[in-house]
MARPA-221181 format. One line per 2 residues: number of its first residue (from 0); their letters; for each residue x, y, z of C-alpha. Coordinates in steps of 0.2 Angstrom, whole numbers, padded with zeros to 4 digits. Layout:
N
NUM) a) X/Y/Z ~ ...
This chain:
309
0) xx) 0027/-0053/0083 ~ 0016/-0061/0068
2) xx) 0022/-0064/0052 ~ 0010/-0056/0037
4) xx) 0013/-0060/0019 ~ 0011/-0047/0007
6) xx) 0005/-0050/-0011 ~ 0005/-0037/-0024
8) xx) 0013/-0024/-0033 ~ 0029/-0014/-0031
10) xx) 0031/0005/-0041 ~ 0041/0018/-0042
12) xx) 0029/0034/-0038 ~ 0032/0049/-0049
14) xx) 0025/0064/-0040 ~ 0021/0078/-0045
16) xx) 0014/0094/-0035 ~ 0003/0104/-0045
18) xx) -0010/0121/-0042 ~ -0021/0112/-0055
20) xx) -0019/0100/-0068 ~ -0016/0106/-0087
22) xx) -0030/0106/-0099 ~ -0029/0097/-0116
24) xx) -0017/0104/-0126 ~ -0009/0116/-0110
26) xx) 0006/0116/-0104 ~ 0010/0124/-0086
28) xx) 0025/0125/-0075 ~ 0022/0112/-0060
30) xx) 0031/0118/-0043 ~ 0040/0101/-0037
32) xx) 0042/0083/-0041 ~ 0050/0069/-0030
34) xx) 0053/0051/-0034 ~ 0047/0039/-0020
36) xx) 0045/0020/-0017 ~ 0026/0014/-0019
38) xx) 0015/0000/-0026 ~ 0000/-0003/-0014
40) xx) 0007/-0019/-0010 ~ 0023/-0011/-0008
42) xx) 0015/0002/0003 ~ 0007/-0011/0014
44) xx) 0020/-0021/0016 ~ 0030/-0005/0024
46) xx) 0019/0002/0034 ~ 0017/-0018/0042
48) xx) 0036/-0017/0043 ~ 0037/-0001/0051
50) xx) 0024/-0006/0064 ~ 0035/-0021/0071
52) xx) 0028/-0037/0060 ~ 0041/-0048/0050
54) xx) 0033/-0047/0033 ~ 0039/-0057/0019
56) xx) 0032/-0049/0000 ~ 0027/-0057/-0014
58) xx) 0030/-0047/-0031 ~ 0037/-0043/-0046
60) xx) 0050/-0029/-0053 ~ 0058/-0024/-0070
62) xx) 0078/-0025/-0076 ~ 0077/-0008/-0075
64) xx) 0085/0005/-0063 ~ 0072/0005/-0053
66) xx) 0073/-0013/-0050 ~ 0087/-0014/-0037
68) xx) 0082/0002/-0028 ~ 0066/-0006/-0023
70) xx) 0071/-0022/-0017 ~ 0084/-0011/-0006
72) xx) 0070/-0001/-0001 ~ 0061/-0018/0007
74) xx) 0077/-0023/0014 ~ 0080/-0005/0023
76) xx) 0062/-0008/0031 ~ 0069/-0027/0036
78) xx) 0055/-0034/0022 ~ 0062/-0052/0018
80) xx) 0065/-0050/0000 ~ 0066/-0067/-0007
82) xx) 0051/-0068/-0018 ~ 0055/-0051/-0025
84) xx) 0059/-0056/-0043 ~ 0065/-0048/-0058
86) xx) 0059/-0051/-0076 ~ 0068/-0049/-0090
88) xx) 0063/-0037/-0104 ~ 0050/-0030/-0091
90) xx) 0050/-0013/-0083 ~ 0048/-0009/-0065
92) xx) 0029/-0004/-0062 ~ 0030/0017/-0059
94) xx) 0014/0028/-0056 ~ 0014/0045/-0061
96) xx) 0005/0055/-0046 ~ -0003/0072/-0046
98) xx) -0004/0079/-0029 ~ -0017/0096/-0030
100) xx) -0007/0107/-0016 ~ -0023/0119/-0013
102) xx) -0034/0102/-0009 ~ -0019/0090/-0006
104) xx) -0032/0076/-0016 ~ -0024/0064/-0028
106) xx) -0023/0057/-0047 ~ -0015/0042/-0051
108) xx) -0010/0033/-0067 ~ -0003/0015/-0064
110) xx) 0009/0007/-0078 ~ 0009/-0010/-0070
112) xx) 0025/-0016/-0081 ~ 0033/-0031/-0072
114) xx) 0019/-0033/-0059 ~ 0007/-0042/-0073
116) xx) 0021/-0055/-0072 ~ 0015/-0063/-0053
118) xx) 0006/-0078/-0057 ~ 0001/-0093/-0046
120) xx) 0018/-0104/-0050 ~ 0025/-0091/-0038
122) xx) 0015/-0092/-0026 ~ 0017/-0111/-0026
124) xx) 0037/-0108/-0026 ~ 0032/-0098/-0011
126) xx) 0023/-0112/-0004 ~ 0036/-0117/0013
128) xx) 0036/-0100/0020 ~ 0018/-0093/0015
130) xx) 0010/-0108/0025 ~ 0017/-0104/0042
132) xx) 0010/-0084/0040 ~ -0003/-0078/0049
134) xx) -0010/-0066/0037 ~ -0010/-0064/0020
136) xx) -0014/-0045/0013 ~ -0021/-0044/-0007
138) xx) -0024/-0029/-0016 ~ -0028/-0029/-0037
140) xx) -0012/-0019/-0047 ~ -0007/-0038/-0050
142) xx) -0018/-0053/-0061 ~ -0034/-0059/-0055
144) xx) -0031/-0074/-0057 ~ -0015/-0073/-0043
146) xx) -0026/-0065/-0031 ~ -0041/-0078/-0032
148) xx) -0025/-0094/-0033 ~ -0019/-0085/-0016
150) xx) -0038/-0082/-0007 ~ -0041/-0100/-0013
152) xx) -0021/-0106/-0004 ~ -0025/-0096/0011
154) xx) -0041/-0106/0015 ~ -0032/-0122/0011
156) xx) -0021/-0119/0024 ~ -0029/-0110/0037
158) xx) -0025/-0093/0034 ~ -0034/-0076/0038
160) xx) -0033/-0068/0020 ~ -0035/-0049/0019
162) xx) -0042/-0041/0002 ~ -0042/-0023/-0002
164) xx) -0050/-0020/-0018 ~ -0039/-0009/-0026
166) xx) -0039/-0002/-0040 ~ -0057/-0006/-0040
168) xx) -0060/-0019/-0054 ~ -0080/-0022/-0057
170) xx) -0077/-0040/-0064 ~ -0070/-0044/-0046
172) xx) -0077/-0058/-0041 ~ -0086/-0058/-0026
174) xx) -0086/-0076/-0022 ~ -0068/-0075/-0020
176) xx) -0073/-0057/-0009 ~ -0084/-0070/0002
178) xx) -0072/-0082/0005 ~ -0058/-0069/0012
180) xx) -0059/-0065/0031 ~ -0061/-0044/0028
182) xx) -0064/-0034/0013 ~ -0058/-0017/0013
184) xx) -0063/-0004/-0001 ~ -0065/0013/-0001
186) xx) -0079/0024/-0005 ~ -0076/0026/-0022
188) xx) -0069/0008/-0025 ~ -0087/0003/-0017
190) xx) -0094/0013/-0027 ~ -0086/0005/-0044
192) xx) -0090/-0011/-0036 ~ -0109/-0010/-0032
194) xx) -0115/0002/-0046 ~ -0122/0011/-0031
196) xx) -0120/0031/-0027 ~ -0109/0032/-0010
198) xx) -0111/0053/-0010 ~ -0118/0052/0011
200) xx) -0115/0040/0024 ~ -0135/0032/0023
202) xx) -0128/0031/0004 ~ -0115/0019/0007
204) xx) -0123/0010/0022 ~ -0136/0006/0007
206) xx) -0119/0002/-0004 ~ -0111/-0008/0005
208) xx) -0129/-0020/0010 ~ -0127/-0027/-0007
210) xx) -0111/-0035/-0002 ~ -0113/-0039/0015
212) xx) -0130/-0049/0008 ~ -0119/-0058/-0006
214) xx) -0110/-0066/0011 ~ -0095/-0054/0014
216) xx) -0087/-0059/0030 ~ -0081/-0042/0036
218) xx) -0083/-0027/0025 ~ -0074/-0011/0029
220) xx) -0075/0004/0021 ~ -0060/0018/0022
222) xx) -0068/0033/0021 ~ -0054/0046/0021
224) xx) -0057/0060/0031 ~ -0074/0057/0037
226) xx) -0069/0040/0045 ~ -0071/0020/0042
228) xx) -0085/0009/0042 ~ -0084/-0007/0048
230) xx) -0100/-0020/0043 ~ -0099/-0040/0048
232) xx) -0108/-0053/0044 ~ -0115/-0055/0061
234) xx) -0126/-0039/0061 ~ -0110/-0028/0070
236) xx) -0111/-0010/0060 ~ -0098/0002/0069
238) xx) -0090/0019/0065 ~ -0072/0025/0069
240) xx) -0071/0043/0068 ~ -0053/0050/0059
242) xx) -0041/0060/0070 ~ -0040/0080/0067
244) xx) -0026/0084/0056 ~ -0019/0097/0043
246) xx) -0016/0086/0026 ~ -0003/0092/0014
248) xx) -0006/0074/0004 ~ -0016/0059/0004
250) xx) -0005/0048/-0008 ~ -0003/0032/0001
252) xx) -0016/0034/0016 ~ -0028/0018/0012
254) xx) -0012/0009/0009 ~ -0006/0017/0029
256) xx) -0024/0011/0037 ~ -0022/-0006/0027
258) xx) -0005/-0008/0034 ~ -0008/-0002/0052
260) xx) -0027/-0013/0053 ~ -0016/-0028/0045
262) xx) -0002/-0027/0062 ~ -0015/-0022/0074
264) xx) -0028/-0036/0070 ~ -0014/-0049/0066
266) xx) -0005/-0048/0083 ~ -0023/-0043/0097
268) xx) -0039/-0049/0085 ~ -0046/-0032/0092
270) xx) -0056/-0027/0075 ~ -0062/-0010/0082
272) xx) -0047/-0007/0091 ~ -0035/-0010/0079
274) xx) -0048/0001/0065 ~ -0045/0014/0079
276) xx) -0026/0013/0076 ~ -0028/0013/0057
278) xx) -0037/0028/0057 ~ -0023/0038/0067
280) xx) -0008/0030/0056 ~ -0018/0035/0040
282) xx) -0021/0052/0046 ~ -0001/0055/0053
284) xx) 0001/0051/0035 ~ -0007/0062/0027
286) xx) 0002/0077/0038 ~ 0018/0075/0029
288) xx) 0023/0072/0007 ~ 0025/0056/-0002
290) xx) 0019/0039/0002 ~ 0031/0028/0012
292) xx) 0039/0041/0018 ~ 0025/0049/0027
294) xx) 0021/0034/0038 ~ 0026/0037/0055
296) xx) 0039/0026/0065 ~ 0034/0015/0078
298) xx) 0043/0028/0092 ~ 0032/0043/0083
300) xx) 0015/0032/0083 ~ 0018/0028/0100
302) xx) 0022/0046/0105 ~ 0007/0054/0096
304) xx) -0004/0038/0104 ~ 0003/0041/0120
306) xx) -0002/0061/0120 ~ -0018/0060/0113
308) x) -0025/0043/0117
């Protein structure tokens, strides 16, 4: 198997199930909560793990308690943990989660905490093993300035670089965007992005034109449950339609269809292909509560690809 190197963030998610979300000044009784392992570097980096690719990750944690519980979490999922690295006087990053149970949609708050602390020197300390990956996967709940330092070090050495614009950030810049082998937003990140509506699918073909003419490589957007759309330099413009399921929650779908499209790409170069297999992992995902915990073994993907093709 390839190796892929995640960098990004690692949070503790704080999940809350509510009928509806309190009003200013209300107060109302939610019924459940769970604690679960997230970050959507963290969330990519498992899901890669959970497919069958050694992943090394990149990140950042507090001396909190949360701190050991998640670097044991990576080492569970056979995630090489060395560049895991606690700072002192820092939390660990959490995000409180509000899960709807009547839509199963999501809101998130994000506390980066120790993830502001990954900066370039780390990725230079990283410099012997990062240069033999095949992949490098980005997403934006750490400092700019890390992401462009490790875009600009995957092009000096050769290697595919994968950005997911996430949490959208408008000040992104899309020079650095151009120079990464795919770009993957979703809707609404596009949206934040191009200043454009993305409300039908001509809306966000019109969307995502402004990018692919600033000289995007591959542009793909996740689309949730209507699908993905994959958009390349080179004119290709192809949709993959989402699998049928019942959701219970979406927390942590993008993350799955990063996760699975990193693997699938990295190990057969099948774009279309492996988009197909990120669109069934992200749906499986969103069948069952939680984040990592939702994405599907290997044995269960195979199974469930195996009976329904």
């Amino acid at each position: 198997m390839k190796k892929i190197a995640v960098i990004g963030s690692t949070n503790v998610d704080l999940i809350t199930y509510v009928d509806r979300l309190p009003k200013e000044g209300e107060t109302l009784e939610a019924p459940a909560f769970r604690i679960g392992r997230g970050g959507k570097g963290a969330n990519q980096a498992v899901a890669i793990a959970k497919l069958g690719s050694n992943v090394v990750m990149l990140s950042k944690v507090g001396d909190d308690t949360f701190a050991d519980t998640c670097i044991q979490n990576y080492q569970s999922y056979g995630i090489d943990t060395k560049y895991v690295i606690k700072v002192p006087h820092s939390s660990t990053g959490v995000a409180p989660i509000f899960v709807n149970t009547t839509t199963s949609q999501n809101s998130i708050l994000i506390v980066k905490g120790a993830n502001n602390f990954l900066k370039p020197e780390d990725i230079d300390r990283a410099e012997k093993t990062l240069k033999d990956v095949d992949l490098i996967v980005l997403q934006l709940e750490v400092p700019l300035e890390t992401v462009y330092y490790a875009i600009d070090f995957a092009n000096k050495h050769g290697i595919k670089v994968l950005l997911n614009p996430a949490p959208a950030v408008p000040s992104l810049s899309i020079d650095y965007a151009c120079k990464c082998d795919f770009f993957i937003p979703n809707e609404t990140e596009l949206e934040i992005l191009t200043g454009k509506p993305v409300s039908t699918i001509d809306e966000i073909k019109q969307a995502s034109k402004v990018l692919l003419d600033k000289g995007l490589n591959n542009l793909i957007v996740t689309l949730g449950s209507q699908g993905s759309l994959w958009f390349s330099k080179d004119g290709i413009e192809k949709m993959i339609e989402p699998i049928k399921v019942d959701a219970v929650d979406s927390s942590g779908a993008g993350d799955a269809f990063i996760g699975c499209f990193s693997h699938f790409y990295c190990n057969t170069g099948d774009v279309e292909a492996s988009m197909k297999k990120a669109s069934v992992f992200a749906g499986l995902s969103v069948t069952e509560k939680g984040t990592q915990s939702s994405y599907p073994s290997i044995e269960q993907f195979d199974e469930f690809i195996a009976k329904h093709g």
